[in-house]
Gaussian input, Z-matrix of N, CA and C with variables (Angstrom, degrees):
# hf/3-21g

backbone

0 1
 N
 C     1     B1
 C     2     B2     1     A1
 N     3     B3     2     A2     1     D1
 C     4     B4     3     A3     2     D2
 C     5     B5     4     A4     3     D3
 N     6     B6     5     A5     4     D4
 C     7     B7     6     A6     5     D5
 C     8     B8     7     A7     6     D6
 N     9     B9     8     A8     7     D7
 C    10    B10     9     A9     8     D8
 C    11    B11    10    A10     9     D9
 N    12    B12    11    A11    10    D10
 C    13    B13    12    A12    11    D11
 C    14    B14    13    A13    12    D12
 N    15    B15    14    A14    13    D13
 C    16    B16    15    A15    14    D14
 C    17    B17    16    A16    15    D15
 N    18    B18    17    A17    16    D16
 C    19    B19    18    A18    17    D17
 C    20    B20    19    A19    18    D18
 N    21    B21    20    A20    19    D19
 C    22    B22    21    A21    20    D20
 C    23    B23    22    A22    21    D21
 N    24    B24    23    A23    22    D22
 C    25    B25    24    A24    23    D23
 C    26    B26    25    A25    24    D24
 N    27    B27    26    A26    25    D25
 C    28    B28    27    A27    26    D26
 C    29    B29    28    A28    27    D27
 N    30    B30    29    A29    28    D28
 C    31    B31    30    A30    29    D29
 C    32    B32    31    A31    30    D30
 N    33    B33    32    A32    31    D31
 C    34    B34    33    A33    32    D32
 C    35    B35    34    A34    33    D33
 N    36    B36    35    A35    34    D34
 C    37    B37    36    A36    35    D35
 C    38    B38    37    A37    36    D36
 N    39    B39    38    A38    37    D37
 C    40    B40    39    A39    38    D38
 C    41    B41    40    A40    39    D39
 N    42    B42    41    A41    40    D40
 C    43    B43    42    A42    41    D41
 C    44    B44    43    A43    42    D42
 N    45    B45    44    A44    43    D43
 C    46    B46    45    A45    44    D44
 C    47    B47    46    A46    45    D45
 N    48    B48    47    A47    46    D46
 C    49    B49    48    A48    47    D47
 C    50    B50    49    A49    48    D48
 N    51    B51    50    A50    49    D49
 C    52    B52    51    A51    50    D50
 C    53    B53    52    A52    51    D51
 N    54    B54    53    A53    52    D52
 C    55    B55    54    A54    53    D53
 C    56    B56    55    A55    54    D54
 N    57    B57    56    A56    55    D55
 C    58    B58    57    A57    56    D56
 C    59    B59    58    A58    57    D57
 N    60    B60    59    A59    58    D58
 C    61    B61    60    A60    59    D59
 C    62    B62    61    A61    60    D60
 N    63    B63    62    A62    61    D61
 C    64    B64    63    A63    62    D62
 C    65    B65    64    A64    63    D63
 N    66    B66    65    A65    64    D64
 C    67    B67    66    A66    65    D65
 C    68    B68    67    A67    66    D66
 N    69    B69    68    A68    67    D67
 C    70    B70    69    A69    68    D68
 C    71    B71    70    A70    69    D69
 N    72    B72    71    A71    70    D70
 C    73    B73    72    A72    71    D71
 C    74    B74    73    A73    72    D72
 N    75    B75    74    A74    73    D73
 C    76    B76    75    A75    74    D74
 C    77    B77    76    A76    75    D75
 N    78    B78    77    A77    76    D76
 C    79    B79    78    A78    77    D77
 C    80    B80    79    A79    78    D78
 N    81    B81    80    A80    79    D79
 C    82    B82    81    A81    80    D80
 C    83    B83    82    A82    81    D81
 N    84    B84    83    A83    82    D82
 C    85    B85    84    A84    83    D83
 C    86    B86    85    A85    84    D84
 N    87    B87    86    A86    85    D85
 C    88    B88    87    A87    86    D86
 C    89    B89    88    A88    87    D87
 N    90    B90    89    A89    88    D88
 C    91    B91    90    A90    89    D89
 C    92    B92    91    A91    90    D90
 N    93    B93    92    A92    91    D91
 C    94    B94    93    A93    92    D92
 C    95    B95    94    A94    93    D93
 N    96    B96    95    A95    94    D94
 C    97    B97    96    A96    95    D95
 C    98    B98    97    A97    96    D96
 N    99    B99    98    A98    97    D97
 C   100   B100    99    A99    98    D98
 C   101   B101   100   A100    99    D99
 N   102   B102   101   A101   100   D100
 C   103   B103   102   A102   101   D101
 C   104   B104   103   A103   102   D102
 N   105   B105   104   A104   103   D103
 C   106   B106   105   A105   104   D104
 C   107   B107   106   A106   105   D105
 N   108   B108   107   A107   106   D106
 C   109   B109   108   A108   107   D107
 C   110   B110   109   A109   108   D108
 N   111   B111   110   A110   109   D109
 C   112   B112   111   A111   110   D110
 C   113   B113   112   A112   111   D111
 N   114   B114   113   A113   112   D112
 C   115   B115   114   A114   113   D113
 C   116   B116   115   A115   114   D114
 N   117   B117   116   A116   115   D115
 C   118   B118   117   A117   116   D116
 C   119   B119   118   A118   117   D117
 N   120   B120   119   A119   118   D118
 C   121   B121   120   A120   119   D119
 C   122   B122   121   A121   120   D120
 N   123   B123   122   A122   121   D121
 C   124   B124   123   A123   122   D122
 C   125   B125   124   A124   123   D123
 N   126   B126   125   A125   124   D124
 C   127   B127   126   A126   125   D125
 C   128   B128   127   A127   126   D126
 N   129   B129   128   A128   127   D127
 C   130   B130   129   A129   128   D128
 C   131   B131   130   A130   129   D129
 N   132   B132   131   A131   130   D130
 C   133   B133   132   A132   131   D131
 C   134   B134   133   A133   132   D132
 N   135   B135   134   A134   133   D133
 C   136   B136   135   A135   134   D134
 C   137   B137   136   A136   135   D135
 N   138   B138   137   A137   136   D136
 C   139   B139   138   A138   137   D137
 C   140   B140   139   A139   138   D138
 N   141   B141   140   A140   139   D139
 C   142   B142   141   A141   140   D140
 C   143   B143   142   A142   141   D141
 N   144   B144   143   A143   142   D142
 C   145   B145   144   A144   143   D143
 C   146   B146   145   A145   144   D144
 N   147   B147   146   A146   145   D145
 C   148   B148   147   A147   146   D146
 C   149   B149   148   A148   147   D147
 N   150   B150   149   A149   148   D148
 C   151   B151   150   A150   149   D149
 C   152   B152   151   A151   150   D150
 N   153   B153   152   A152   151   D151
 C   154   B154   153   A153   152   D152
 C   155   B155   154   A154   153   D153
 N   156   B156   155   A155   154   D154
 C   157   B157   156   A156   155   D155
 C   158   B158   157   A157   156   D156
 N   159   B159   158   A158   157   D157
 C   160   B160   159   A159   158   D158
 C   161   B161   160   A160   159   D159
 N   162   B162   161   A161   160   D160
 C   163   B163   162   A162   161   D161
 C   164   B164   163   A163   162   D162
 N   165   B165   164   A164   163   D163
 C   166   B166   165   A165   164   D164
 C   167   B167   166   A166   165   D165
 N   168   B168   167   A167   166   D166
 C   169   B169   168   A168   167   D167
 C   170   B170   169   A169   168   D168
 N   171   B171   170   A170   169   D169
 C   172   B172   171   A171   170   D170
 C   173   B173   172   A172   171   D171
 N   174   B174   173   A173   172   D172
 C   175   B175   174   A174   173   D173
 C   176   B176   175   A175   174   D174
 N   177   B177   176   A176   175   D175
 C   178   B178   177   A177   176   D176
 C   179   B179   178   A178   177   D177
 N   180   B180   179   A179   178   D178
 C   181   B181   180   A180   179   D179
 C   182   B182   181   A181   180   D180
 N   183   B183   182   A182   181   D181
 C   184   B184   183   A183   182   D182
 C   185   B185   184   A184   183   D183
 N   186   B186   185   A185   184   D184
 C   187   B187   186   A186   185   D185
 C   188   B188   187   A187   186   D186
 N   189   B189   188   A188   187   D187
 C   190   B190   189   A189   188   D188
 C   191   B191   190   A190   189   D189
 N   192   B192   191   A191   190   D190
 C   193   B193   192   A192   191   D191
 C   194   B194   193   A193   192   D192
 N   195   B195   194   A194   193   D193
 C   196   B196   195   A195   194   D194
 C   197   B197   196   A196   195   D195
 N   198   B198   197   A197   196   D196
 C   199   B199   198   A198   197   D197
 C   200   B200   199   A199   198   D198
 N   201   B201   200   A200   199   D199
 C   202   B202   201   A201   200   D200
 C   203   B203   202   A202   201   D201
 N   204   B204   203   A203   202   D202
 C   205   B205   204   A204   203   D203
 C   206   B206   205   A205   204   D204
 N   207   B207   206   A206   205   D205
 C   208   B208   207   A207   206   D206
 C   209   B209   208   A208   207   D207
 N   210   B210   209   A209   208   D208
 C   211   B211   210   A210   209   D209
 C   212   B212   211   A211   210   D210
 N   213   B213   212   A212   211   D211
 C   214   B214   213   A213   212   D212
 C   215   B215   214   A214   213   D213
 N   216   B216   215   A215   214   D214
 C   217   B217   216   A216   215   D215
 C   218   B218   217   A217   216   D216
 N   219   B219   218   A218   217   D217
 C   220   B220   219   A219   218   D218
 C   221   B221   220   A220   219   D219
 N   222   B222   221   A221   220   D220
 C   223   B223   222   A222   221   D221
 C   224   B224   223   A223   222   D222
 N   225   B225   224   A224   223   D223
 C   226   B226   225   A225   224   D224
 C   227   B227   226   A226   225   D225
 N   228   B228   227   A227   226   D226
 C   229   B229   228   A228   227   D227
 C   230   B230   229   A229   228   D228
 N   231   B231   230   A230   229   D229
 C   232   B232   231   A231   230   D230
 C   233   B233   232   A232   231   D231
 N   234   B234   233   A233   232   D232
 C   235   B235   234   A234   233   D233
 C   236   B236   235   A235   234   D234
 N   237   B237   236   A236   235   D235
 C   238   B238   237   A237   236   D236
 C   239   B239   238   A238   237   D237
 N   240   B240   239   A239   238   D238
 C   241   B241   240   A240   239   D239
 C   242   B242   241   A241   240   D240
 N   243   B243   242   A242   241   D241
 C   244   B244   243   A243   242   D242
 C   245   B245   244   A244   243   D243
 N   246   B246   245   A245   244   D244
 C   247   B247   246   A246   245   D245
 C   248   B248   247   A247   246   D246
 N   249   B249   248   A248   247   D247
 C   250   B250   249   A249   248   D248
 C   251   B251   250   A250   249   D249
 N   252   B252   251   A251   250   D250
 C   253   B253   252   A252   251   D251
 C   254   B254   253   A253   252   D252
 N   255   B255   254   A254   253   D253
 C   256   B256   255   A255   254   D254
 C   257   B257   256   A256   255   D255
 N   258   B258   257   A257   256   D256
 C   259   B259   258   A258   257   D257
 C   260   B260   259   A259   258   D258
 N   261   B261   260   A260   259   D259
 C   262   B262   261   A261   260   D260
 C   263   B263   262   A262   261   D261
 N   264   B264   263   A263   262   D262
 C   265   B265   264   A264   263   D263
 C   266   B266   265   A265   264   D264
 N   267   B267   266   A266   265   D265
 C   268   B268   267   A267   266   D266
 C   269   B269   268   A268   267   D267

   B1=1.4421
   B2=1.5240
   B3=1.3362
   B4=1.4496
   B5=1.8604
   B6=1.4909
   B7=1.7362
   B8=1.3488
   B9=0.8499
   B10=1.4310
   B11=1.9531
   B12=1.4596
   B13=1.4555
   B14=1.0745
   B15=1.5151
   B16=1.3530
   B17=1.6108
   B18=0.8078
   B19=2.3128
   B20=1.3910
   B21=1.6152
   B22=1.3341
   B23=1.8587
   B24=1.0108
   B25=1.4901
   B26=1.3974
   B27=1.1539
   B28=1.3937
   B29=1.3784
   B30=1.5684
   B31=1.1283
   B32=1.3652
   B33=1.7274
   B34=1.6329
   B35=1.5850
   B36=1.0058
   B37=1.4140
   B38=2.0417
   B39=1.3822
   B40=1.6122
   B41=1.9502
   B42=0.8901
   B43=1.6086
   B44=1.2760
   B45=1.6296
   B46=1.5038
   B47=1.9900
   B48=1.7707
   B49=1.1455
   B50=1.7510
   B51=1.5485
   B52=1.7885
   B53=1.8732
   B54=1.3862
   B55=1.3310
   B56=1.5477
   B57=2.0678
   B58=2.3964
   B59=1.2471
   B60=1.7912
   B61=1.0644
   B62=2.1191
   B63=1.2117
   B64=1.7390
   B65=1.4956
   B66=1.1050
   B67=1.9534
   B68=1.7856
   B69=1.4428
   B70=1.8738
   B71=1.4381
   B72=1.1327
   B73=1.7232
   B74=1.5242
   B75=1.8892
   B76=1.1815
   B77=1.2352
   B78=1.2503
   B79=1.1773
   B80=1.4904
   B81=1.4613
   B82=1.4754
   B83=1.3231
   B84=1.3442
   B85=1.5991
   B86=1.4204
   B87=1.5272
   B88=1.2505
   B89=1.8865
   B90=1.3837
   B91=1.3036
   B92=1.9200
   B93=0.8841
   B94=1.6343
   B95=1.4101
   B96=1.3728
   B97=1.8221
   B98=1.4834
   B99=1.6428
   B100=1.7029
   B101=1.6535
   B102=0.8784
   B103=1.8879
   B104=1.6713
   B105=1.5101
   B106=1.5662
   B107=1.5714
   B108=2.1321
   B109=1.0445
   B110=1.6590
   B111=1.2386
   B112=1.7224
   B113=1.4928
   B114=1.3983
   B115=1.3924
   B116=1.1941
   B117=1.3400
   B118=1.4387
   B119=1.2988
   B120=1.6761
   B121=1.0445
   B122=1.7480
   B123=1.2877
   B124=1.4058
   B125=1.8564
   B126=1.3972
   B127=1.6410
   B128=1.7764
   B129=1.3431
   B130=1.3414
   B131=2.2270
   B132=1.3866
   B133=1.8773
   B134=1.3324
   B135=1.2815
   B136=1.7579
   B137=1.5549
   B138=1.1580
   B139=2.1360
   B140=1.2826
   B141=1.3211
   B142=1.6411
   B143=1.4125
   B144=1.5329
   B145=1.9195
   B146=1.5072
   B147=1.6898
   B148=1.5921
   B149=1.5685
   B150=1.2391
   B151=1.3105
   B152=1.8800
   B153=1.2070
   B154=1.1880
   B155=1.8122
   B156=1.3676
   B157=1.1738
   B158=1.7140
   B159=1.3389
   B160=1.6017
   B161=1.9455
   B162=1.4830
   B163=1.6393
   B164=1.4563
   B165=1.6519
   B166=1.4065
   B167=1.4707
   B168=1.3923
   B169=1.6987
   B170=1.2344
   B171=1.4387
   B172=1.6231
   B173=2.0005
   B174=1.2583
   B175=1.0355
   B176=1.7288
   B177=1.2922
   B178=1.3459
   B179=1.3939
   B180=1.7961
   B181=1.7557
   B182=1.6685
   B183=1.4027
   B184=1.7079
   B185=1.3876
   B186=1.4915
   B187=1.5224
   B188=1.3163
   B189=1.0465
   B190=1.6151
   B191=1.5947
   B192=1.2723
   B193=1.5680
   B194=1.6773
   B195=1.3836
   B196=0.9719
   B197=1.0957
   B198=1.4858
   B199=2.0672
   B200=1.6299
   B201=1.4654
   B202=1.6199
   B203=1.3632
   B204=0.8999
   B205=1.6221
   B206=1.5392
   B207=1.2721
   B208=1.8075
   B209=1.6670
   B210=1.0707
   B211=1.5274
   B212=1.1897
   B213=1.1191
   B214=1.5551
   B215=1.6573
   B216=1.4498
   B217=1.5889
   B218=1.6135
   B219=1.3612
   B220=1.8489
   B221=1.7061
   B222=1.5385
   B223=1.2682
   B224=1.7517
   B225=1.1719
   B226=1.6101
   B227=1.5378
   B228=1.7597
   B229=1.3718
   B230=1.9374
   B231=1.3696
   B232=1.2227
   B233=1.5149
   B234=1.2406
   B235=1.4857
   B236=1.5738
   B237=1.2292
   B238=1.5788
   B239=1.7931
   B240=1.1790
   B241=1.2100
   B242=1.6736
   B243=1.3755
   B244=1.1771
   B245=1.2020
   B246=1.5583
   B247=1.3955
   B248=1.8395
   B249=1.8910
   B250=1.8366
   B251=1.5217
   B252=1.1492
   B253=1.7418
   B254=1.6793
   B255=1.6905
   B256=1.5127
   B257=1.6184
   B258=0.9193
   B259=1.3924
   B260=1.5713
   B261=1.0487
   B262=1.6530
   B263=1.3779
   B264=1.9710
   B265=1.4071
   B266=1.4132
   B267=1.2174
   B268=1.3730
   B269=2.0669
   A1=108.85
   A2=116.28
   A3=114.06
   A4=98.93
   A5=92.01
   A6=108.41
   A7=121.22
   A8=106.38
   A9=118.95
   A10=105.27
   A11=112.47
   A12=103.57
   A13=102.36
   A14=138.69
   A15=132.33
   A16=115.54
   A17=93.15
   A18=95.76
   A19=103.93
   A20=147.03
   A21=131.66
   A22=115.30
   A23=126.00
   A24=129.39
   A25=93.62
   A26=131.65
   A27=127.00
   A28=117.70
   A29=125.56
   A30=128.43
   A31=118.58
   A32=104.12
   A33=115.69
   A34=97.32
   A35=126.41
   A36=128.66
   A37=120.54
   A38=90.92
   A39=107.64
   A40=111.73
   A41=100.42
   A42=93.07
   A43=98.64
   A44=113.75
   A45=131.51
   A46=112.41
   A47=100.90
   A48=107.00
   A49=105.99
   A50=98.84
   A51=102.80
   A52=96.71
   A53=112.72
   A54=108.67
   A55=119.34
   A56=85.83
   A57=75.44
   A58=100.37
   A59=136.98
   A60=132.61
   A61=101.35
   A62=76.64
   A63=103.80
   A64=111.23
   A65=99.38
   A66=134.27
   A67=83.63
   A68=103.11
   A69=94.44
   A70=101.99
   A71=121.58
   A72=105.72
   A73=96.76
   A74=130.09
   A75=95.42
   A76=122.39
   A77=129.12
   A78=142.76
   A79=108.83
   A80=127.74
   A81=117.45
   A82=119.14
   A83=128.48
   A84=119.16
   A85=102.07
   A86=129.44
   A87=121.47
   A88=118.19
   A89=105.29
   A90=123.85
   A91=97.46
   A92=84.12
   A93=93.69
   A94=146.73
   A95=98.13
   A96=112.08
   A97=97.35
   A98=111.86
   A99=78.02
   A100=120.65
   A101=108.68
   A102=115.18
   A103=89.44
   A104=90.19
   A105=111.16
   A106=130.16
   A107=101.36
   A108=86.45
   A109=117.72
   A110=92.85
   A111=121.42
   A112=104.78
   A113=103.91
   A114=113.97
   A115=122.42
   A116=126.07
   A117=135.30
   A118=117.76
   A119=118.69
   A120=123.28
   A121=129.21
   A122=130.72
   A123=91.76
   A124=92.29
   A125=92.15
   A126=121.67
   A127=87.95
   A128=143.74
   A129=116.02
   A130=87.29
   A131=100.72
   A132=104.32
   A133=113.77
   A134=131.49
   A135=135.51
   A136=137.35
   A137=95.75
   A138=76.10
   A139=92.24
   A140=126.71
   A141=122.48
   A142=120.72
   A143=92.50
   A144=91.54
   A145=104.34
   A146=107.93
   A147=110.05
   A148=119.48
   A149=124.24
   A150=120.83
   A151=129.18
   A152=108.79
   A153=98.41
   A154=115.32
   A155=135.21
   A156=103.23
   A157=124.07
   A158=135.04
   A159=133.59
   A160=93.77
   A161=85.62
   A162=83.51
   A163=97.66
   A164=117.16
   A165=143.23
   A166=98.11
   A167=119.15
   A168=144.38
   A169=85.94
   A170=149.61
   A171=125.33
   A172=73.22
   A173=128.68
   A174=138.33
   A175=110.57
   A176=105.04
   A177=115.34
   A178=134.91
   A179=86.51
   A180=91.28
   A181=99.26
   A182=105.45
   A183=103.29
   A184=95.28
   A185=82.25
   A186=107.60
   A187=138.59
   A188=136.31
   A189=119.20
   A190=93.84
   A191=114.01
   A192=122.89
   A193=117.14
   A194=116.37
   A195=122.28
   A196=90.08
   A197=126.63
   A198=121.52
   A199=81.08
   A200=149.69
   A201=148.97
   A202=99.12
   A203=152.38
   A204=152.83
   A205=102.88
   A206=110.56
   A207=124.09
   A208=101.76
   A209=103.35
   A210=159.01
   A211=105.21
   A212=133.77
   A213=135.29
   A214=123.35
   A215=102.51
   A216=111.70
   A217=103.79
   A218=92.72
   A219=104.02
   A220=116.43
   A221=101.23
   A222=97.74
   A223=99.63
   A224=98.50
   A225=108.76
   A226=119.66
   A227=92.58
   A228=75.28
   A229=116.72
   A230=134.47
   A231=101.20
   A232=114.45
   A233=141.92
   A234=140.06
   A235=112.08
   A236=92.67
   A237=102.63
   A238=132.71
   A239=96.80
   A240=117.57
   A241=124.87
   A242=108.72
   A243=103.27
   A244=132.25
   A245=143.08
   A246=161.77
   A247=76.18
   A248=116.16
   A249=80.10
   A250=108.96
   A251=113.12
   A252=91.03
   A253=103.49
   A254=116.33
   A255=112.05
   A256=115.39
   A257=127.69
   A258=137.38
   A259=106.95
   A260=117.68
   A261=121.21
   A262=151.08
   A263=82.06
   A264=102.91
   A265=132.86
   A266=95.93
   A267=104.04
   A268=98.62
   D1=122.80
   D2=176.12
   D3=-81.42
   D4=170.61
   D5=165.15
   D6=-101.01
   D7=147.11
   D8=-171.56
   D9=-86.80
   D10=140.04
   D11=-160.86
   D12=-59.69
   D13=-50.24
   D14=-172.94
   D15=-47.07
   D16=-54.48
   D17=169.97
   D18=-68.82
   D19=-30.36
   D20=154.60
   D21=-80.72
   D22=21.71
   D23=159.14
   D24=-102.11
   D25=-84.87
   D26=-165.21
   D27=-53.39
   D28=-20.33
   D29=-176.36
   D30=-68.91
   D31=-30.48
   D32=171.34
   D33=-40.46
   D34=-62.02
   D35=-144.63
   D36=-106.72
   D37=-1.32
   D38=-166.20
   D39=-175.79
   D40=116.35
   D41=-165.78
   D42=-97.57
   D43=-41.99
   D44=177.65
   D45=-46.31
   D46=-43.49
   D47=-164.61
   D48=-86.58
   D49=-17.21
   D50=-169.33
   D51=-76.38
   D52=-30.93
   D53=-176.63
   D54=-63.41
   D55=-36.27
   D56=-171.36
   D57=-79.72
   D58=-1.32
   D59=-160.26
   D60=-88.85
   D61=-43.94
   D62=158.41
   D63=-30.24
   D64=-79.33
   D65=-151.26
   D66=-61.52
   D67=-40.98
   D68=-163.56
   D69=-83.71
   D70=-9.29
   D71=-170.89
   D72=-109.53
   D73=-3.44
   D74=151.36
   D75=-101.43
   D76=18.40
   D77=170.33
   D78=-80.00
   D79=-72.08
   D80=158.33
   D81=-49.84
   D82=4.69
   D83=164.76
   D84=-102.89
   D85=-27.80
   D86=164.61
   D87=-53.61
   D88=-34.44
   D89=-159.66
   D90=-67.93
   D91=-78.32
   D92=160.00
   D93=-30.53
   D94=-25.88
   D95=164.95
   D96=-84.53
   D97=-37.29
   D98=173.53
   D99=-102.06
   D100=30.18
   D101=172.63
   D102=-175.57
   D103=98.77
   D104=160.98
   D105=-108.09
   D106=12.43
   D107=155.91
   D108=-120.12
   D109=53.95
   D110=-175.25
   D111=-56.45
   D112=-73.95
   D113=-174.17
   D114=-72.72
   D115=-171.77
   D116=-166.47
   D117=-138.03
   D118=139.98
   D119=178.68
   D120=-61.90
   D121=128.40
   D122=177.79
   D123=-137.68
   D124=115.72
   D125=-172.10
   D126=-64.41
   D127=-44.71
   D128=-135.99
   D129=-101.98
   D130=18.01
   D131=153.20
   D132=-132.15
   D133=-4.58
   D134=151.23
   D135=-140.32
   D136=143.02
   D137=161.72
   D138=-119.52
   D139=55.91
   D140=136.86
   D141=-97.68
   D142=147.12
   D143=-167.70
   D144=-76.68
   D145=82.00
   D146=166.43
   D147=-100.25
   D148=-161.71
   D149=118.19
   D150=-142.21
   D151=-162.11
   D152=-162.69
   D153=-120.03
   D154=89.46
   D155=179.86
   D156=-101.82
   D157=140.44
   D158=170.73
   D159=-55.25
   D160=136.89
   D161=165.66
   D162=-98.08
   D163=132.51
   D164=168.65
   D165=-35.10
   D166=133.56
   D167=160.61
   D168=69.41
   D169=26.85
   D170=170.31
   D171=-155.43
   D172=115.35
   D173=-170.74
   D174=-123.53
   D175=3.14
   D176=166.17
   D177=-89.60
   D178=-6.42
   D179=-173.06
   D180=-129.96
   D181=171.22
   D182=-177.29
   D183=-170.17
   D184=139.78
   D185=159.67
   D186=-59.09
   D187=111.75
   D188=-174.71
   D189=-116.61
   D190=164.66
   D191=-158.64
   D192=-179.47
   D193=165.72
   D194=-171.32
   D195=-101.55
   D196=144.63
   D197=-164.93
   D198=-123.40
   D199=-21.57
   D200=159.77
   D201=-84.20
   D202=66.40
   D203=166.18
   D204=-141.29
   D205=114.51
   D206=170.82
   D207=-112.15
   D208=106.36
   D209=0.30
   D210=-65.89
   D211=151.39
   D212=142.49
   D213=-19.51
   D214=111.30
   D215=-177.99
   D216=-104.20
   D217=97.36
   D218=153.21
   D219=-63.65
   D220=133.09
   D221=-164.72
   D222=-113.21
   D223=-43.98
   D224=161.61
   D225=-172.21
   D226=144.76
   D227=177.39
   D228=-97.32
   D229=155.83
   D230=-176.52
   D231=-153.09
   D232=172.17
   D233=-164.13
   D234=-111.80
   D235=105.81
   D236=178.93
   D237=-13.95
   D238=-24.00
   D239=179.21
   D240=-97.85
   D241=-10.53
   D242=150.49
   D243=-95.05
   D244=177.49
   D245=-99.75
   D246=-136.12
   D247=79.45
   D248=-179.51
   D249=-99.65
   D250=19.08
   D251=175.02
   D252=-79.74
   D253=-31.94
   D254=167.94
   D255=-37.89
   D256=-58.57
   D257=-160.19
   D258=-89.73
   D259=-16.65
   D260=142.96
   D261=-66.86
   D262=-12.54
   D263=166.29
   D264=-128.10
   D265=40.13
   D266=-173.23
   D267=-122.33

């Protein structure tokens, strides 16, 4: 099983903390296959038909996704602090 970069960024520095950070975003990605029209659009970082959810207790990062995609299409996951309409458009 590889890692996912977000659990090898935080892992540099906390292995304990990269896991619950882990544990919650596949849990809000579980959450989301079954109510994908959970989240919310937010036009003023795309005009792609996504949406957007905060993953619960880690409010810095979010899901973005295809909310018409069977199965559920993760589009990225990403850290508040980066530039995300860039990485929405690529």
């Amino acid at each position: 099983m590889t890692c996912s970069p977000v659990w090898s960024y935080i892992a540099q520095d906390n292995i304990e903390a990269a896991d619950r950070v882990e544990a919650q975003i596949y849990a809000a990605c579980g959450f989301l296959a079954s109510a994908p029209q959970a989240g919310h659009v937010r036009r003023d970082l795309t005009a792609r038909p996504v949406c957007f959810w905060t993953v619960p207790r880690f409010p810095n990062y979010f899901i973005v996704y295809d909310p018409a995609s069977s199965p559920l299409r993760i589009i990225r996951i990403l850290h508040g602090a980066l530039d995300i309409p860039r990485y929405l458009t690529e």
